[in-house]
C-alpha positions as CSV (number, residue, x, y, z in Angstrom):
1,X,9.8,-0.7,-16.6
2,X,12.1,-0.3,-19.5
3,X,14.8,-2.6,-18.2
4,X,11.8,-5.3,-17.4
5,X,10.7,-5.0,-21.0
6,X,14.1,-5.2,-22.2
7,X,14.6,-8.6,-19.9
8,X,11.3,-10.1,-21.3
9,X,12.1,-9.5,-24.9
10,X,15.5,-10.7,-24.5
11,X,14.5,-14.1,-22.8
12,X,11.6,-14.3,-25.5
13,X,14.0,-14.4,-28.1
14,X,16.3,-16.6,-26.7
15,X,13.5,-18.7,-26.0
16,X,12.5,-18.6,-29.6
17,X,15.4,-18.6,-31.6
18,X,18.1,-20.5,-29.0
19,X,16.8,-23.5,-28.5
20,X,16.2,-24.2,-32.6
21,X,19.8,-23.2,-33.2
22,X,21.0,-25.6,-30.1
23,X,19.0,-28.0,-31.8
24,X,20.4,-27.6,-35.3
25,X,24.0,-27.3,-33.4
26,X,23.5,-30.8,-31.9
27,X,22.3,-32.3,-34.9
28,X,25.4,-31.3,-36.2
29,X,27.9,-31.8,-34.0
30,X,26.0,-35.5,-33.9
31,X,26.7,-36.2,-37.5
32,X,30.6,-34.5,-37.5
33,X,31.4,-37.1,-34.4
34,X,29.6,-40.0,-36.6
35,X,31.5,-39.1,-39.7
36,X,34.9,-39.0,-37.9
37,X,34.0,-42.3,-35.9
38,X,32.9,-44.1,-38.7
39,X,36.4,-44.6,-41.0
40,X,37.3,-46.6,-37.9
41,X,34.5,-48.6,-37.4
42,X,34.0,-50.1,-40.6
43,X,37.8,-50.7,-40.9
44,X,37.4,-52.5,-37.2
45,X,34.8,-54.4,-39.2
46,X,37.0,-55.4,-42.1
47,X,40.0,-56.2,-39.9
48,X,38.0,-59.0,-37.9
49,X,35.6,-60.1,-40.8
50,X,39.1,-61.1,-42.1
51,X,40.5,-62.6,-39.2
52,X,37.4,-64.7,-39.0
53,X,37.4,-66.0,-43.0
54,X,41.6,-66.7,-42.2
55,X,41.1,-68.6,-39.3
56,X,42.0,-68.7,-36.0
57,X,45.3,-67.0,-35.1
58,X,47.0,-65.9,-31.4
59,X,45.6,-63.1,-29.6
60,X,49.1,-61.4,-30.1
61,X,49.2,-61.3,-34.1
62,X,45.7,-60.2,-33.9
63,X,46.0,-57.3,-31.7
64,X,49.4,-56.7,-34.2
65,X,46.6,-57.1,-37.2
66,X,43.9,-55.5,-35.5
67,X,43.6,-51.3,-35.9
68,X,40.4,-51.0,-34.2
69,X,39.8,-49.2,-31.1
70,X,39.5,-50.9,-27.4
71,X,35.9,-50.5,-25.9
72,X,37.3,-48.1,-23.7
73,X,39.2,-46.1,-26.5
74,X,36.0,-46.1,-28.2
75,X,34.0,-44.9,-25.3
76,X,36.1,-41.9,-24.3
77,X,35.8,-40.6,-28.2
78,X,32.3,-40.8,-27.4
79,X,31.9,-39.2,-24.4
80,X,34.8,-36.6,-25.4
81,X,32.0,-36.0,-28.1
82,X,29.0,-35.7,-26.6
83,X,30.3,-33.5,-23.8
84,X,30.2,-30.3,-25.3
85,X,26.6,-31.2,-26.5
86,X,25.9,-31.8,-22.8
87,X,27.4,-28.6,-21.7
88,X,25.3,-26.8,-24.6
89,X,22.2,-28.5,-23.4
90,X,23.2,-27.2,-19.5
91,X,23.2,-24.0,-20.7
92,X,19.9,-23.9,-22.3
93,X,18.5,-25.1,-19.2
94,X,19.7,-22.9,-17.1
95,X,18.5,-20.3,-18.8
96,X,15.3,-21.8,-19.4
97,X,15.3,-22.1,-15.5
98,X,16.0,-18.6,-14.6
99,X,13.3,-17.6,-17.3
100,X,10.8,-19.3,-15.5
101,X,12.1,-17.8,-12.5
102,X,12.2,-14.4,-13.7
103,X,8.1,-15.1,-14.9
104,X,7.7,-16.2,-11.2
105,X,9.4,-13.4,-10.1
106,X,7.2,-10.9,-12.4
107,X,4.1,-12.5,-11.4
108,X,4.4,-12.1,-7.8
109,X,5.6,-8.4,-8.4
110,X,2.5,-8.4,-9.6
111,X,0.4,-9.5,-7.4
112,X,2.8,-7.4,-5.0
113,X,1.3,-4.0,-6.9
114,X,-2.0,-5.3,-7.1
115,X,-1.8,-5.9,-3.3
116,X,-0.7,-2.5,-2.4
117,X,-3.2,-1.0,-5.1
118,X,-6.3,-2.7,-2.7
119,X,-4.3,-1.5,0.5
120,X,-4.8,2.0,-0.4
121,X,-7.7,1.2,-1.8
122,X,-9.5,0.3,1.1
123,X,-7.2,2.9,3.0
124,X,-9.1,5.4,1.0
125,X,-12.2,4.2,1.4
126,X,-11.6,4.3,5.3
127,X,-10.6,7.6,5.2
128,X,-13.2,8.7,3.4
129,X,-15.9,7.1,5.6
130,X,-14.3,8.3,8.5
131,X,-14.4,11.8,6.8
132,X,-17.6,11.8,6.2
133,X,-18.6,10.1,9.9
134,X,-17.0,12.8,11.4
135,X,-18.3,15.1,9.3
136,X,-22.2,14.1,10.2
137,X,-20.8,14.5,13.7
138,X,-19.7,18.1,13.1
139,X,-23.2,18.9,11.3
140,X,-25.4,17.5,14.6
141,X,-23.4,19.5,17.1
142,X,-23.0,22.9,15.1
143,X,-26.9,22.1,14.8
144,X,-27.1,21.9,18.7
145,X,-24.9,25.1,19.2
146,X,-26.7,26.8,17.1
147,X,-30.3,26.4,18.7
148,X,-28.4,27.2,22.3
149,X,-26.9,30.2,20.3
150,X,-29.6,31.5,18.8
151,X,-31.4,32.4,22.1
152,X,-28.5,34.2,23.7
153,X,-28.7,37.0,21.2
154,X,-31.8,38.0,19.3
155,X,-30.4,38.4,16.0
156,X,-32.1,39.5,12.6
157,X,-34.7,37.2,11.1
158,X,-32.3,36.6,8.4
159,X,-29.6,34.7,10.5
160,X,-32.4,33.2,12.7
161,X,-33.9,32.0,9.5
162,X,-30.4,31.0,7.6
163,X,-28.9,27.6,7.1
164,X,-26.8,26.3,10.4
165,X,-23.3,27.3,8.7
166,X,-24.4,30.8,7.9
167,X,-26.1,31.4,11.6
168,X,-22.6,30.3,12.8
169,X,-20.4,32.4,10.8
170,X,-22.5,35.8,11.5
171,X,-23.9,35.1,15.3
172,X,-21.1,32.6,17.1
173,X,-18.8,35.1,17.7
174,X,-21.2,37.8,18.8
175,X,-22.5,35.1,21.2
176,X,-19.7,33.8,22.7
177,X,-18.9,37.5,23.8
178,X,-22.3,37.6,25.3
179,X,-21.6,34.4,27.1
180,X,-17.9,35.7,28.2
181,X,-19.7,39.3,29.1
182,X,-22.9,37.2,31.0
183,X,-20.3,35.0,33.2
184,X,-18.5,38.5,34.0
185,X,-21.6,40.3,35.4
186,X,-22.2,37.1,37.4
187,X,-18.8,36.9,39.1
188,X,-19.3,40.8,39.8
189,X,-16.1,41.8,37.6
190,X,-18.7,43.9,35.1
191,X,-21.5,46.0,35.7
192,X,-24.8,44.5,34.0
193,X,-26.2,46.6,31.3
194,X,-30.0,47.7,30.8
195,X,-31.9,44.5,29.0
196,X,-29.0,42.5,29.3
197,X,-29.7,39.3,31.3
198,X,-26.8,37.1,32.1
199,X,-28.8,34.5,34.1
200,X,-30.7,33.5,30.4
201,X,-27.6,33.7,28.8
202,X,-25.8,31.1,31.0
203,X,-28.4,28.8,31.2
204,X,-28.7,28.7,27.4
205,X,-25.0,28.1,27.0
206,X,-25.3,25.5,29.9
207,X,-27.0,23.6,27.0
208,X,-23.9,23.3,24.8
209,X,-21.9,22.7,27.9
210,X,-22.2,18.7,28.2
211,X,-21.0,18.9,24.7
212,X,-17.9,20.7,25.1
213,X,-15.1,17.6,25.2
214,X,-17.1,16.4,22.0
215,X,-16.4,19.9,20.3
216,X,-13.0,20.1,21.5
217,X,-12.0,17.0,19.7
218,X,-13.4,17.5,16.6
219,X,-10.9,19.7,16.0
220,X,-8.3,17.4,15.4
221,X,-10.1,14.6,13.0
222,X,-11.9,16.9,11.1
223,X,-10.8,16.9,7.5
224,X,-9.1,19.8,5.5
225,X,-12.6,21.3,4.6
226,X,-14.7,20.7,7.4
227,X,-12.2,21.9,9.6
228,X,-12.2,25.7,7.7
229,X,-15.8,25.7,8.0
230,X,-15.1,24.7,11.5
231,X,-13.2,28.0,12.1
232,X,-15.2,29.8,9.6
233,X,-17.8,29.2,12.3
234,X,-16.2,30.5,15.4
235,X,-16.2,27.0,17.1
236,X,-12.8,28.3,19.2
237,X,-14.5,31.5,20.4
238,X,-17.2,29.4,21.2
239,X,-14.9,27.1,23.0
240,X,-13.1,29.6,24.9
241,X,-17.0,30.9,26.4
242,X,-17.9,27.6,27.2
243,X,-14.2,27.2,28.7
244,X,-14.6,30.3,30.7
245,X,-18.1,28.3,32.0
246,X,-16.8,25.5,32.8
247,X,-14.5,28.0,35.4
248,X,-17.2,29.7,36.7
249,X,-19.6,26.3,37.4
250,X,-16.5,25.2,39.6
251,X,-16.2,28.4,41.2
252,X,-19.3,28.0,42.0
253,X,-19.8,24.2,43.1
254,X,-16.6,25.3,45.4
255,X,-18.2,28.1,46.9
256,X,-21.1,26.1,47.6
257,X,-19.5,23.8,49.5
258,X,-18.0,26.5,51.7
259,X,-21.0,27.9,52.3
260,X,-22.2,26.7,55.9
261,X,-25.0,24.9,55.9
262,X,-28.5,26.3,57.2
C-alpha cells in the first residue's frame, strides 16, 4: 500500500509540476533557436533587398554575394532545433500514458478486491444458511429421538419435563444401554431382568430407526457448536444401539426366511 501511495504521489506531481516546466522549457528553447536564427535571416534579407535595388547580376556573383542559408540548410537548423523539444514532448507522453495506465491498472485492482470482498461475502452468507439449515435439521431429529427415548426408560419428571438438549445429555446414554441390553435378552446372549421388557424397548427404538442414515450424516456438516452439543447428547451411543438394531432386524429377516414355511 505504501509503495502504491508512493507511485500515486509521484505521478501526481509529475503531472503537476512536469508538464508546466516542459512547457516553460519549450518556450524557451523556442525563443533561443529564434534568436540564433534570426542574425541570418535578416542579413539573408539585406543581402537580396540589395541585389534587387543593384540590378540584375549572374546567379554565380550572387551566390558569391549571397550569405544566406539554402532552404535545405535552413530546414535542418530547424528540425536540428525542434528535435529535442520533440523528444521532451515524447517523454511527457509517455509518462502521461503509463499514468493513465497505472489509474487503469488501480481501478481494476479495485474492482478486483471489491470482487473478492462479495465472494466471501456471499460465501459467508452460504455458510451461514447452511449452518443454520442443518442446524434446524439437528433440532427436529434430536426432537424425534428424544420422544422414542423417553419411553425406553422412565426417567425423573425433571428430564421428562426438560428442554430436548438437556433430556439428551442425562437420559441418551442411559437409553441406548437399555436398547443394547433389550437386543441382548432377545438374541438369548443375557438373561432378562424383573420389570425389564425388551420387546417395548425395541419397538420404541424401532422408531428412530428409519432415521438412522439421517443421524449418521449430520455428523459431518454439523458446525463447530452444534456438533459439541451433538456429542454432548450421546448421538454416537445412540448410534451404536440403533447400529446394533439394525444387526439384529437382519438376523432376524434372515432367520425368517429359513424358517420353513407352514
Amino acid at each position: 500500500m505504501n509503495e502504491n501511495s508512493d507511485s500515486r504521489d509521484w505521478g501526481k506531481k509529475l503531472f503537476k509540476y512536469g508538464i508546466p516546466v516542459a512547457a516553460v522549457l519549450s518556450l524557451g528553447w523556442f525563443v533561443y533557436a529564434v534568436l540564433i536564427a534570426y542574425p541570418q535571416v535578416t542579413a539573408c534579407t539585406a543581402s537580396w533587398m540589395t541585389v534587387n535595388a543593384i540590378g540584375p547580376f549572374p546567379e554565380q556573383e550572387i551566390a558569391q554575394f549571397n550569405s544566406c542559408l539554402k532552404l535545405n540548410e535552413f530546414g535542418d537548423y530547424l528540425a536540428g532545433s525542434f528535435a529535442p523539444l520533440a523528444f521532451l514532448w515524447l517523454i511527457i507522453a509517455v509518462l502521461i500514458q503509463s499514468r493513465e495506465l497505472k489509474a487503469q491498472q488501480d481501478a481494476l485492482m479495485d474492482q478486483l478486491v471489491e470482487s473478492r470482498k462479495q465472494t466471501n461475502f456471499l460465501h459467508a452468507e452460504q455458510a451461514t444458511a447452511r449452518a443454520e439449515t442443518n442446524s434446524k435439521r439437528f433440532e427436529k431429529f434430536l426432537k424425534l429421538v428424544r420422544l422414542a427415548l423417553q419411553d425406553v426408560n422412565r426417567g425423573s419428571p425433571y428430564t421428562r419435563d426438560a428442554d430436548d438438549v438437556t433430556f439428551m445429555r442425562y437420559m441418551a446414554k442411559k437409553n441406548a444401554d437399555s436398547i443394547v441390553k433389550a437386543i441382548a435378552v432377545l438374541k438369548g446372549d443375557a438373561k432378562p431382568l424383573h420389570g425389564f421388557h425388551p420387546e417395548s424397548i425395541v419397538e420404541y427404538a424401532k422408531k428412530i430407526y428409519p432415521y438412522i442414515d439421517e443421524l449418521r450424516s449430520l455428523e459431518r456438516i454439523l458446525s463447530a457448536q452444534d456438533l459439541e452439543t451433538y456429542r454432548a447428547c450421546h448421538m454416537p451411543e445412540v448410534l451404536e444401539a440403533l447400529d446394533e438394531l439394525d444387526r439384529f432386524i437382519a438376523q432376524q429377516a434372515a432367520q425368517n426366511e429359513r424358517e420353513p414355511a407352514t
